[in-house]
Structure formats: C-alpha cells, structure tokens
N, C-alpha and C positions, 0 to 999 in steps of 0.2 A: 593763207592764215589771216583771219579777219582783227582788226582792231581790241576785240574782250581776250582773244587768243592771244596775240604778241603782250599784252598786258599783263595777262596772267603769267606768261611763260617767263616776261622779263623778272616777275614779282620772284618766281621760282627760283629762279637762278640767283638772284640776290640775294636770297635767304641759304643759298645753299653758300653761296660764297661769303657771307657773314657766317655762317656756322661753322667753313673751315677756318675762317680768320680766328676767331673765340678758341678754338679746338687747339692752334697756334699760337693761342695767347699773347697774339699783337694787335698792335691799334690799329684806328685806320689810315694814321699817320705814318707807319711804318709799315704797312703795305704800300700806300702813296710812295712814299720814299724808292721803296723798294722795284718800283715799276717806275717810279719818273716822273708821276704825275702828281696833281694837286690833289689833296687831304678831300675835296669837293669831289673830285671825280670819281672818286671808292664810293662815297656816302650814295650818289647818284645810281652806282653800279648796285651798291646793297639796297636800297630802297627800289630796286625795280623801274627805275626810272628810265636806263639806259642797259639796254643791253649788248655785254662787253663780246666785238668783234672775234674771232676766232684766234687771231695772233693774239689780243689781251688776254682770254681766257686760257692759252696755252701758259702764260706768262703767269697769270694768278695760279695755277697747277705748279709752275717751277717755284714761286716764291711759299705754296700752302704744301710744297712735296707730297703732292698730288697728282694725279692723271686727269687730265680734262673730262674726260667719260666719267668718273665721277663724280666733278661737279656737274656737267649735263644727268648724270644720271641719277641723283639726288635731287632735280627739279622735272623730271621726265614726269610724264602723267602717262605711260604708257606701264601694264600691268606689268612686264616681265623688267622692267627695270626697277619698277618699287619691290615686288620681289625679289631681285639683288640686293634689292638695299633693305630690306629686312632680313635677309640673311648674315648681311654685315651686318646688322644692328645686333641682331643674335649669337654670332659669333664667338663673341666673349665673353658668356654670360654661362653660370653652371645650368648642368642639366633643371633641376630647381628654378632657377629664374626663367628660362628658357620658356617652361611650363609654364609659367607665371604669365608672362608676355603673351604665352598663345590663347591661354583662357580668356585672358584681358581682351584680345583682338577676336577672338569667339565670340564672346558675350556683347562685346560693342557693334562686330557684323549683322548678330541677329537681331541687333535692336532696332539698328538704324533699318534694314529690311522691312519692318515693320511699321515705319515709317510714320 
C-alpha cells in the first residue's frame, strides 16, 4: 500500500470513527477519557492523521458499542462492503424513502458516468 493509499484509508477510518462518536453523542474528550488517552490522540485519530492500531480500534468499537468491522467497513473502498453499508443506511427508512434514496443514487450514477 503506497503513501496516497495509507492516507486516504487513515482519512476513512477517521471519519468513520468521528461519525460513530457524533452518533454517541460524546466529545472527544470523553472518548479520550474513556480509552486513556489524550483529548490530542482522538483529534489525530479523527483527522486521519494516525491510524488507530488494531487493539485501539477494537477499543473505540467497545466504547462506540460497535464491532470493529464496522468501523473498517464504513471506510472500506471495496464495493461489497459499501454495499453493507448502504443497506444499513437503508434499513430504517420506510418503503417511500427507501425509494427516494435509490432514485437519488440512480440519477447521481448516471451522471457522474457521463462524466
């Protein structure tokens, strides 16, 4: 994995694990807390700066009551796991919005297609 690859991926997971932080409606002061570390080392982790070792990220899943696949699979760039994860996004949503969602991601496929 080249240097633009570990970058992007750290970027991914950062964002993923700032979104389950927001979702749990804690700071990142009380994630920090909650693992041990300095209020700095979350900000680092959510900006993509650093990407959190395997036992950390088992750790942010125990404190966001989460599964680690999860948060990897919410910054995965591979198609069958963003397809889980628009499945979860859709999940909850009535038949009606469901709809809604798909036309929205139709129309924007064939646009950007056209490039």
């Amino acid at each position: 994995m080249n240097k633009t690859e570990q970058d992007r991926l750290a970027g991914s997971i950062g964002r993923a694990i700032a979104k389950q932080r927001v979702r749990c409606q804690m700071t990142q002061e009380e994630v920090a807390e909650s693992l041990g570390v300095g209020n700095e080392a979350v900000s680092r982790i959510e900006r993509g700066r650093v990407i959190p070792n395997i036992v950390r990220l088992i750790e942010l899943a125990e404190v966001f009551n989460c599964e680690a696949a999860e948060l990897l699979g919410q910054a995965s760039f591979h198609i069958d796991d963003q397809s889980s994860r628009m499945k979860q996004l859709l999940a909850p949503l009535n038949q009606n919005d469901r709809q809604l969602v798909m036309d929205i991601v139709e129309n924007l496929t064939a646009r950007l297609q056209q490039g």
